[in-house]
C-alpha positions as CSV (number, residue, x, y, z in Angstrom):
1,X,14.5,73.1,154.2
2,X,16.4,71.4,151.7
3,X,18.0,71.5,148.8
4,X,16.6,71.2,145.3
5,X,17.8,68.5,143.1
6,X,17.1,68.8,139.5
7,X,17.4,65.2,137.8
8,X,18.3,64.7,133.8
9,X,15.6,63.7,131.8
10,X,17.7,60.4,131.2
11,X,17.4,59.7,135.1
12,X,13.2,60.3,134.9
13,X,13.2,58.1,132.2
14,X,15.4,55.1,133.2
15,X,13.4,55.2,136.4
16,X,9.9,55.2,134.7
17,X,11.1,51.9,132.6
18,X,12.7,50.3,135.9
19,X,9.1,51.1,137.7
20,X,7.3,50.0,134.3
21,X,9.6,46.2,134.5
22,X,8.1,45.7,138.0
23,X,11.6,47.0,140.0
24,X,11.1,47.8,143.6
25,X,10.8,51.7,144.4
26,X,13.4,51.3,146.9
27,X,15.7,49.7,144.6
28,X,14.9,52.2,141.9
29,X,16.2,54.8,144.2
30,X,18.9,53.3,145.4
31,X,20.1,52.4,141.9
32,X,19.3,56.1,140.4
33,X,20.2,57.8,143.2
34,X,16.7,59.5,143.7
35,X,15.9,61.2,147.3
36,X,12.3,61.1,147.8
37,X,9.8,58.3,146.9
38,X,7.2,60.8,146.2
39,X,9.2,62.4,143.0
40,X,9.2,58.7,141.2
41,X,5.5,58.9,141.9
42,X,5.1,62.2,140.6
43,X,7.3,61.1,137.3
44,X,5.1,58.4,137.0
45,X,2.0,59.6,137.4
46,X,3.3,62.2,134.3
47,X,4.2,59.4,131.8
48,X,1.0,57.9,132.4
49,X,-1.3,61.1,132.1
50,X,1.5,61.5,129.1
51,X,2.8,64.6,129.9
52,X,6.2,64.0,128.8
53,X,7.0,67.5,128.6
54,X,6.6,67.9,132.3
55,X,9.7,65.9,132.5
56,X,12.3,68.3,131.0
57,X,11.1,71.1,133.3
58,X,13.5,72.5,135.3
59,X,13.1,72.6,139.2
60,X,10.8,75.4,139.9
61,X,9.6,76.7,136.8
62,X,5.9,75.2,135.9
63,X,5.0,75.3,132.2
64,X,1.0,75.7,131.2
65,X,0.5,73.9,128.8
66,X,1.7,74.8,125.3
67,X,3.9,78.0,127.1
68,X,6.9,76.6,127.6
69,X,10.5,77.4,126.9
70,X,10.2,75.2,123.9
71,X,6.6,75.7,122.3
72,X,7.2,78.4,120.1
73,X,8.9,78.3,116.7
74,X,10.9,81.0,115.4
75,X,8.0,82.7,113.7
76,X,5.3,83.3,116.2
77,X,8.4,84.9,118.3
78,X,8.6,87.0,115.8
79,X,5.2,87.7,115.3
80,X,4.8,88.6,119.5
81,X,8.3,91.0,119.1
82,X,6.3,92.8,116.4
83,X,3.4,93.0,118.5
């Protein structure tokens, strides 16, 4: 099994507008540097179901929606502490 790459948001995003201006997905990889075809597809398939949050996941962790790292302000974290 391989190794996990985790690409920067910047990456998943220049790709989605090189895929959006008609480029190649071979030359999109070979350009950014991306391993597998079906990660652009899955990035893509994101920005169209706009699920833009989906792209500064890190590798392995799976927000629900509304749960992740960034959702909650500093209030309602205090509010579940006090809880």
């Amino acid at each position: 099994m391989g190794t996990r790459v985790s690409y920067p948001v910047e990456v998943k995003m220049k790709a989605i507008e090189m895929r959006l201006a008609g480029v190649p997905v071979k030359e999109v990889m070979e350009t950014l540097q991306i391993r597998n075809r079906t990660q652009l597809k899955t990035w893509m398939r994101w920005y169209k179901n706009g699920e833009m949050k989906r792209l500064e996941q890190p590798v392995g962790k799976q927000y629900t929606y509304g749960k992740g790292p960034h959702s909650q302000d500093a209030f309602a974290k205090l509010e579940a502490e006090n809880r």
